[in-house]
N, C-alpha and C positions, 0 to 999 in steps of 0.2 A: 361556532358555538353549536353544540348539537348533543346527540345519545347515541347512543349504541347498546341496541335491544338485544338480547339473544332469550330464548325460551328455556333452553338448556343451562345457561352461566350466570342469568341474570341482568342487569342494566346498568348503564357507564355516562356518566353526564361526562362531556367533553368541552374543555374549553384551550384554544391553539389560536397564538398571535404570531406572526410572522412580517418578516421588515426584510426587505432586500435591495443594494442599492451596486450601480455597477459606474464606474467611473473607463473614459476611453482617449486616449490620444494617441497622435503615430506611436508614439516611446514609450506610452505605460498601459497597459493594461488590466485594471485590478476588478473585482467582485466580490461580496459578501452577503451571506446572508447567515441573521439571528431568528431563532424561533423560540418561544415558549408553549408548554403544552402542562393542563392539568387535570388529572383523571379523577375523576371522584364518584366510588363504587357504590350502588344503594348497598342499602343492609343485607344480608344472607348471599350476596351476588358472589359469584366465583374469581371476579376481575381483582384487580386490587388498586388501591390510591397510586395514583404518579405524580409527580413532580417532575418536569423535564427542561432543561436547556441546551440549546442545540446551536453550533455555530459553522460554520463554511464557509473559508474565503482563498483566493488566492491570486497574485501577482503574476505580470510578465514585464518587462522592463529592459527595452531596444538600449546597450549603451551608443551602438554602431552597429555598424554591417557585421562585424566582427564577431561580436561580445553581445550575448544573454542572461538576464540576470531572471529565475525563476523561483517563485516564495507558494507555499500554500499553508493552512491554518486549519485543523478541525478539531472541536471539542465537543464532547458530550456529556454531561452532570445529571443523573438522576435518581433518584429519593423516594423510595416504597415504604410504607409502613409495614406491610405483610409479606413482605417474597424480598430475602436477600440478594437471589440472584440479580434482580430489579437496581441494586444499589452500588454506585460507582461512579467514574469518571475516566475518558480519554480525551490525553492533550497528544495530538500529531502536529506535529512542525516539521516545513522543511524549508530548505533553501538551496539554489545551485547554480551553477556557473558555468557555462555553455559558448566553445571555442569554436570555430571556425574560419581558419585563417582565408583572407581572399586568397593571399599568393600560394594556397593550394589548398584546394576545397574538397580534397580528396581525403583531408582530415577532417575528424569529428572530437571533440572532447567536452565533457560531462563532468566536474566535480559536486557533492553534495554531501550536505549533513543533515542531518532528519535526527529530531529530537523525539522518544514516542516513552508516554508516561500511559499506561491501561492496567487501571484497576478494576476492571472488567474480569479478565479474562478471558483468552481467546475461545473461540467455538470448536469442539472438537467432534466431527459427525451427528451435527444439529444441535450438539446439548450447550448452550448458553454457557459462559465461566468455567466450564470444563478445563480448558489450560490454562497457560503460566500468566499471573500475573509480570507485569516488567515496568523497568525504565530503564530505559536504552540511549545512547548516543550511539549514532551510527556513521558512519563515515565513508567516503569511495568515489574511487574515481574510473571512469570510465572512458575509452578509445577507440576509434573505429578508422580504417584506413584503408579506400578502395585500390587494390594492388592493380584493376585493370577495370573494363567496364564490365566485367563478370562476376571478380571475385571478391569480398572484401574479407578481410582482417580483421576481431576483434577481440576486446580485452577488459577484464574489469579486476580490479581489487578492491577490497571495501571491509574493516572493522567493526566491530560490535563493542560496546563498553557500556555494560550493562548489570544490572542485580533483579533478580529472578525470583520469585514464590512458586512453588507449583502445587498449592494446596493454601487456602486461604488461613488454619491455622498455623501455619512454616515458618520462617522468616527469611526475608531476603537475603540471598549471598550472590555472590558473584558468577557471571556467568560471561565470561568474553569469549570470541571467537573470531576468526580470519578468516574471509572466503576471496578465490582466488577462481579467473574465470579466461578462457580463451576458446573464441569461436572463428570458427571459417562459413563466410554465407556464399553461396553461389547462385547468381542472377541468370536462372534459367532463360527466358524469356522476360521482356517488357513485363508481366502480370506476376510471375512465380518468381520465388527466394526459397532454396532449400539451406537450410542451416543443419551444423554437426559442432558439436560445444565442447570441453571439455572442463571437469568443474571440480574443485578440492575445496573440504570447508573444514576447519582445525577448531575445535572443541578447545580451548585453550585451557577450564580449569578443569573441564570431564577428563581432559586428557585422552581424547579422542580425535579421531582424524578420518573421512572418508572422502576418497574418490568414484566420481561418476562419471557419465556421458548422457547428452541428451540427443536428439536427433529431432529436426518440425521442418514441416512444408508451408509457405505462407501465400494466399493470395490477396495481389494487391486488389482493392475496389476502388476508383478511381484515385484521385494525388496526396488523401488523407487518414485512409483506412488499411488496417491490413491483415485480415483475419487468415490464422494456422493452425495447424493441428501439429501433435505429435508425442513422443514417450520421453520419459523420465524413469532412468534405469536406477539413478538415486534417490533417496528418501528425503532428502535434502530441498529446496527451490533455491532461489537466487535473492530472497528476500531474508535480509539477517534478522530480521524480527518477527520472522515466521518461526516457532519457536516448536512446532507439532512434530516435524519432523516425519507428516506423511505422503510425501507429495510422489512416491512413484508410481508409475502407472502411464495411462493417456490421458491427452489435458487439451483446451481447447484455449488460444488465446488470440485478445480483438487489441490491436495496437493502433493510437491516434498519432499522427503525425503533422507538425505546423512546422 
């Protein structure tokens, strides 16, 4: 419970409840946390009223040595009187499936469906609701296959089936797409991974189709982290629900691994 002064915008009484609870066994691993938040602007003030609900959870679940079972949940609901950009909802779901066989650990495999409903609108170079609204089923499986202790193999395919707004007066039509993906990493040293990718994504109703290449150096920080750099010669990313289509350039990324 609190305010929020400004001299320049005026004042914001604030009230934010929060509840978080984490459950733990060898074989399950889950966490969740719910928030409520409501903003209530004095008179002449620049802020404007909020209404917010906020959620965050997600799963891990040992079947065996073998088999991973991996869930996550986030939503967000909220409700301006004054600033439409303010007003929306996002539902992200996912869920995936994670193979390892003992009798060769040299494979890796990843299946996964991600539900993403954003009536939002993505952010396009800061500006709020700038991009496409969607609701996507997404779908993909992914593989990785160490050919020696230097080199590894990788590959991914993965769906889009979805319907798209890209203007909040519009109406949704269809928007699917197919991304297809095959990389080579090489284990420089114990610490370094240089990666070289190559990446095709088909516009299915645009009737569109582009090829790229990526190229990243990664270093590892000790048995969990693994922060890289590198460029992106496509406009494309590897995320089917990135829908901006700005992504070329140099990029910087931090990878968690259990």
């Amino acid at each position: 419970v609190g305010q929020v002064a400004s001299d320049d915008e005026g004042d914001l009484e604030r009230l934010a409840l929060s509840f978080g609870v984490r459950y733990e066994t060898e074989a399950l691993r889950a966490r969740g946390r719910l928030e409520f938040r409501s903003d209530s602007a004095d008179e002449g003030s620049d802020f404007n009223d909020l209404d917010a609900i906020y959620f965050s959870g997600d799963l891990r679940y040992k079947i065996d040595e073998e088999r991973r079972i991996v869930a996550s949940l986030d939503f967000a609901d909220s409700e301006s009187g004054e600033d439409s950009v303010l007003d929306g909802s996002v539902v992200d779901a996912e869920i995936g499936y994670a193979y390892r066989p003992i009798w060769d650990e040299r494979l890796n495999v990843l299946a996964r469906y991600r539900y993403l409903r954003d009536m939002f609108g993505q952010e396009i170079d800061g500006e709020a609701g700038a991009g496409a609204r969607q609701e996507s089923h997404v779908v993909s499986l992914e593989a990785s296959y160490d050919l020696s202790r230097s080199w590894t193999l990788g590959g991914k395919i993965g769906g889009r089936f979805s319907d798209t707004s890209f203007a909040e007066d519009e109406p949704f039509e269809s928007n699917d797409a197919w991304l297809a993906i095959m990389n080579l990493r090489y284990h420089l040293v114990h610490e370094w991974d240089l990666l070289a990718e190559a990446r095709h994504l088909e516009l299915v109703d645009a009737e569109l189709g582009e090829t790229s290449v990526l190229a990243a150096a990664y270093r590892h920080v000790g048995n969990n982290v693994k922060i890289g750099a590198g460029y992106n010669f496509g406009s494309f990313s590897d995320d089917l629900t990135d829908l901006t289509r700005d992504d070329k350039g140099v990029f910087v990324n931090v990878i968690g691994k259990f």
